[in-house]
DSSP file (Angstrom, degrees, kcal/mol; ACC not computed):
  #  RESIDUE AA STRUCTURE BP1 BP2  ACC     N-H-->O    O-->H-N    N-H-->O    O-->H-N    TCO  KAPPA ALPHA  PHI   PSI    X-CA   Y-CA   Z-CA
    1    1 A X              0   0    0      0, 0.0     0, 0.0     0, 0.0     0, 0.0   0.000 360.0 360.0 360.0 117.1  -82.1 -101.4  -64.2
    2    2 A X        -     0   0    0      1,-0.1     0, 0.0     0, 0.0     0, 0.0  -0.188 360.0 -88.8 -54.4 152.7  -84.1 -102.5  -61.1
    3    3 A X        -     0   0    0      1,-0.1     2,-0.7     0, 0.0    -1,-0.1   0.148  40.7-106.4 -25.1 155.3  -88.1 -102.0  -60.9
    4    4 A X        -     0   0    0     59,-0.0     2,-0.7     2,-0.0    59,-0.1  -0.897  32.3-132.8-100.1 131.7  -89.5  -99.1  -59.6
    5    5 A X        -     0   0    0     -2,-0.7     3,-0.1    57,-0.1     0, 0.0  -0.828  17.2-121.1 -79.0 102.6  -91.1  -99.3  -56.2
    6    6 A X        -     0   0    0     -2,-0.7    56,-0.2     1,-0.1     2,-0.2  -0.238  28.6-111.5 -26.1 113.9  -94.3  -98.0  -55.5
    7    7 A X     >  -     0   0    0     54,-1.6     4,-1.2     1,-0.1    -1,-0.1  -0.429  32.9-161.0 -40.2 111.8  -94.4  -95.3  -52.7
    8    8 A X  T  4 S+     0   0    0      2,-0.2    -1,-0.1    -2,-0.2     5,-0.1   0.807  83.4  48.4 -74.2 -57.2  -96.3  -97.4  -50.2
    9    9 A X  T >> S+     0   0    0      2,-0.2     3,-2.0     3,-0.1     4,-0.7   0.936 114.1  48.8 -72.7 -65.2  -97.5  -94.5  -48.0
   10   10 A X  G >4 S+     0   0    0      1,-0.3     3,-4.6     2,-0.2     2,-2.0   0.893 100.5  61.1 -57.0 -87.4  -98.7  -92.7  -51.0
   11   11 A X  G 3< S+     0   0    0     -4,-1.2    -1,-0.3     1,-0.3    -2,-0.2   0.316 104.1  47.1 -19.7  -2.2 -100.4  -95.2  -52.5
   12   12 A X  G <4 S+     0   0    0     -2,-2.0    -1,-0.3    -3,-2.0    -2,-0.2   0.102 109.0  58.9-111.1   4.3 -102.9  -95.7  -49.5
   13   13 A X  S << S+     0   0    0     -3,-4.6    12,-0.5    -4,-0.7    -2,-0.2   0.855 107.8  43.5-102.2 -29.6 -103.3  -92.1  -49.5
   14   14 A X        -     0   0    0     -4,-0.5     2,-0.4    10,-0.2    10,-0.1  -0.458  54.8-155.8-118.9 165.0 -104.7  -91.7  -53.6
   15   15 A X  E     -A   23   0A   0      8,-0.8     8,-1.9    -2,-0.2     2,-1.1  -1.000  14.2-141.8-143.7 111.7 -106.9  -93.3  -55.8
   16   16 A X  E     -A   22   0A   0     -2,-0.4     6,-0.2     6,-0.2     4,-0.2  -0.540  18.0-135.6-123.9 125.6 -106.6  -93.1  -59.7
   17   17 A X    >   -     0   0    0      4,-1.6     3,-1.1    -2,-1.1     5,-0.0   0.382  32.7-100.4 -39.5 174.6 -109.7  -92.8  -61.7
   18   18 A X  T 3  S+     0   0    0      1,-0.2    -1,-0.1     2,-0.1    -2,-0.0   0.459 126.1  53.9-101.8  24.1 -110.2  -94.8  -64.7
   19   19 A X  T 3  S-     0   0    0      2,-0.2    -1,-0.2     0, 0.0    -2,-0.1   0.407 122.9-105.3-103.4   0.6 -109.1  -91.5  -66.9
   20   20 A X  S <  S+     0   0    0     -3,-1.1     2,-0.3     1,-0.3    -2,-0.1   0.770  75.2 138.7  80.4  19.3 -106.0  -91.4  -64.8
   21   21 A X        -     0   0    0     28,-0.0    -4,-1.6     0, 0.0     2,-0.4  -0.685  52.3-107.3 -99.8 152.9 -106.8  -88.5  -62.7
   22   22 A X  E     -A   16   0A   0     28,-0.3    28,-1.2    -2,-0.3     2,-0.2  -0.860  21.2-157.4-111.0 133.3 -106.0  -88.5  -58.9
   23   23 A X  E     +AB  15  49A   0     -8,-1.9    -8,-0.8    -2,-0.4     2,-0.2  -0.529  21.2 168.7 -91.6 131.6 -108.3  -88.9  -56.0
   24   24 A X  E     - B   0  48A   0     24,-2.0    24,-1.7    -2,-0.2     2,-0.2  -0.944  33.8-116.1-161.2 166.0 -107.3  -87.6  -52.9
   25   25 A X  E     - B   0  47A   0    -12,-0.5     2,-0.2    22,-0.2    22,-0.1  -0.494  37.1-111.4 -88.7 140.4 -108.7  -86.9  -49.4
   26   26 A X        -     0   0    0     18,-0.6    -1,-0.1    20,-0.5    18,-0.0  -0.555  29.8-133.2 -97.9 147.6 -108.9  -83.1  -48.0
   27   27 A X  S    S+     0   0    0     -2,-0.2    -1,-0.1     1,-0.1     0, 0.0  -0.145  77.9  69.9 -74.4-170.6 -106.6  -82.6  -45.3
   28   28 A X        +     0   0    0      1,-0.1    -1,-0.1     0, 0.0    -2,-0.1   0.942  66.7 107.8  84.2  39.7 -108.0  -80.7  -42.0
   29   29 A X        +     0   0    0     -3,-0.0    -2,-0.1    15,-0.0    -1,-0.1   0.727  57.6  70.6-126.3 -26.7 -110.3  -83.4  -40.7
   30   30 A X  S    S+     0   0    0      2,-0.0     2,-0.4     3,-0.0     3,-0.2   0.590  99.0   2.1 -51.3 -61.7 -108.6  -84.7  -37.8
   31   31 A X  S    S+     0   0    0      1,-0.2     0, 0.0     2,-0.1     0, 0.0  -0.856 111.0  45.6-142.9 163.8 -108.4  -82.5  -34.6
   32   32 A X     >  +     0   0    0     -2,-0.4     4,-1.4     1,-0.1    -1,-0.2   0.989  67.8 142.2  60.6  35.8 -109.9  -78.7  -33.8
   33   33 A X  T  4  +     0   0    0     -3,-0.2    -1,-0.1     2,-0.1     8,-0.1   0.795  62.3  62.5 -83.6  -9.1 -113.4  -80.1  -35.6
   34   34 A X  T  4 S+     0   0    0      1,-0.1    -1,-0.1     0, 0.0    -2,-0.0   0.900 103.3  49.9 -77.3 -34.2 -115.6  -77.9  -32.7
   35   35 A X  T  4 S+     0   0    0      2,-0.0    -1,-0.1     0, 0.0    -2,-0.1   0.992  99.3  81.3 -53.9 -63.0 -114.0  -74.5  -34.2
   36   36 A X  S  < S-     0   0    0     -4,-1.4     3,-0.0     1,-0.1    -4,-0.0  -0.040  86.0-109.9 -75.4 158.7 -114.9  -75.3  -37.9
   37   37 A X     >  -     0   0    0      2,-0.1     4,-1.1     4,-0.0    -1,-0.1   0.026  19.1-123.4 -56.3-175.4 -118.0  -74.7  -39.4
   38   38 A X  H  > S+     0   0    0      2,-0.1     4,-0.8     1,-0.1     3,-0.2   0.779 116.6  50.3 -71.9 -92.9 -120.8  -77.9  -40.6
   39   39 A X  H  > S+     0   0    0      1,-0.2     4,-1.7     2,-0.2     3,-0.5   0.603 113.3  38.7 -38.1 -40.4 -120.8  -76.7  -43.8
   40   40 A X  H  > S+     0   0    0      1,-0.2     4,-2.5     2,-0.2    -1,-0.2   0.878 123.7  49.9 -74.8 -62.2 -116.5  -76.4  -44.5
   41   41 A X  H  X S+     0   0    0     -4,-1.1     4,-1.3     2,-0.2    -1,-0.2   0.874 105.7  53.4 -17.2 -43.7 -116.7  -79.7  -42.4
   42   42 A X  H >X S+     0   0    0     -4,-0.8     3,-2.0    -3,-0.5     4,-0.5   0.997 115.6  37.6 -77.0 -82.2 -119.5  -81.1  -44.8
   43   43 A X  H 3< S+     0   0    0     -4,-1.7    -1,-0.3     1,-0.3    -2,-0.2   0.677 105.5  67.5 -68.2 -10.0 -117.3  -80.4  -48.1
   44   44 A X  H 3< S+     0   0    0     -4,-2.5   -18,-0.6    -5,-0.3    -1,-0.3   0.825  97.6  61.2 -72.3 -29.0 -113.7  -81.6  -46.0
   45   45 A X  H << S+     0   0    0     -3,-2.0   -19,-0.2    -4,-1.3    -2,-0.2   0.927  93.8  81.5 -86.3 -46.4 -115.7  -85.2  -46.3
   46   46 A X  S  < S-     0   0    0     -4,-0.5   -20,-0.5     1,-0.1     2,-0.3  -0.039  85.3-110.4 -78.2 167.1 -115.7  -85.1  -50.5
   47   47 A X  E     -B   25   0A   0    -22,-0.1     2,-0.3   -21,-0.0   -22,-0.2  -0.725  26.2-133.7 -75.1 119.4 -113.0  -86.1  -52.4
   48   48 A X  E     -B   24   0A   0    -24,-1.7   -24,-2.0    -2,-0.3     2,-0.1  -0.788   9.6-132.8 -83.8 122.0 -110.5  -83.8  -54.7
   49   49 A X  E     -B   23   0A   0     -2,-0.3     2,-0.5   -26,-0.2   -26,-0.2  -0.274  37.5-116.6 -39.9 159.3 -109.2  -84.2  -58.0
   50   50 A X        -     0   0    0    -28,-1.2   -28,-0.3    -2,-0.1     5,-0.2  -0.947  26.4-112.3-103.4  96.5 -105.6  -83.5  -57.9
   51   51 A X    >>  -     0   0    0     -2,-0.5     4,-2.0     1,-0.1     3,-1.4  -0.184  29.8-116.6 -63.0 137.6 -104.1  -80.3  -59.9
   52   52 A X  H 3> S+     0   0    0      1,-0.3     4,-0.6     2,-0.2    -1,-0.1   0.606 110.1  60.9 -49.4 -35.4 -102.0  -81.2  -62.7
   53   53 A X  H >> S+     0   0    0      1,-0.2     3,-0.9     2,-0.2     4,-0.7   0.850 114.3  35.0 -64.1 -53.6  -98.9  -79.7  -61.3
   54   54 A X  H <> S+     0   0    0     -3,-1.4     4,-1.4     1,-0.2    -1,-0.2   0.752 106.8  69.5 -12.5 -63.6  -99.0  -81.9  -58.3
   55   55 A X  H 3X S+     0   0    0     -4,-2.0     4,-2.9    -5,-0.2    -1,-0.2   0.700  90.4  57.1 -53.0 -15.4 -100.2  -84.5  -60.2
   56   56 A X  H XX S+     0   0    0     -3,-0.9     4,-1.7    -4,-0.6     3,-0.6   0.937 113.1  43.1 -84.9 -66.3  -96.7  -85.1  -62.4
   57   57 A X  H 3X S+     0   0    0     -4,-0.7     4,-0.6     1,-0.3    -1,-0.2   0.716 107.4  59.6 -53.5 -17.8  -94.7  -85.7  -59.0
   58   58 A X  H 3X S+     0   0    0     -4,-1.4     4,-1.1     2,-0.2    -1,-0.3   0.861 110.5  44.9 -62.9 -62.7  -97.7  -87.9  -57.6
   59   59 A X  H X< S+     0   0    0     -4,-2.9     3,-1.3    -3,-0.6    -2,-0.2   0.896 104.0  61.8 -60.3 -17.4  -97.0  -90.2  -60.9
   60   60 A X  H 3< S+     0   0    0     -4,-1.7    -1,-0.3     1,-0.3    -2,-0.2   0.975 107.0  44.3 -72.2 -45.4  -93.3  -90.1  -60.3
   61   61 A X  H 3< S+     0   0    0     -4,-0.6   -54,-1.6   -55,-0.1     2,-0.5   0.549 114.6  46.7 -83.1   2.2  -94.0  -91.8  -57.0
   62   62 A X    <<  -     0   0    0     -3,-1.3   -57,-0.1    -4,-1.1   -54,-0.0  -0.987  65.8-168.4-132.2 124.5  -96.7  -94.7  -58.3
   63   63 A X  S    S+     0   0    0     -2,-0.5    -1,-0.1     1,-0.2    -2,-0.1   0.651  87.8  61.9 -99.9  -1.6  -95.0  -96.2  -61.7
   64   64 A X              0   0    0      1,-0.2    -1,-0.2    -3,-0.1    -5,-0.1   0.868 360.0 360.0 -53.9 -45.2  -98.5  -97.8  -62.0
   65   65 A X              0   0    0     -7,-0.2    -1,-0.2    -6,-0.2    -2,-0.1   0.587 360.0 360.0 -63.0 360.0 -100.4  -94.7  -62.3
């Protein structure tokens, strides 16, 4: 049985903590920033845990995590 390959693209997109929880970036930052407020801007900059449901198909795709 070959190796598993990392998901390459996914793996520049996440971060995993040193409890094994996933970092990820909030989408919606990109384009149409004069419409949204500062404040929803202002929290689009922090970082998200990842909800566990998500999270199982996330590992599938990093055999490191």
């Amino acid at each position: 049985m070959p190796k598993m390959k990392t998901h390459r693209g996914l793996a520049k997109r996440v971060k995993i903590t040193a409890k094994g929880k996933i970092k990820v970036a909030h989408g919606g930052k990109s384009h149409h920033l004069h419409q949204k407020e500062q404040d929803r801007k202002r929290r689009l900059r922090k970082t998200v845990i990842v909800d566990k449901s998500v999270e199982k198909r996330i590992k599938k795709l990093l055999p490191y995590a």
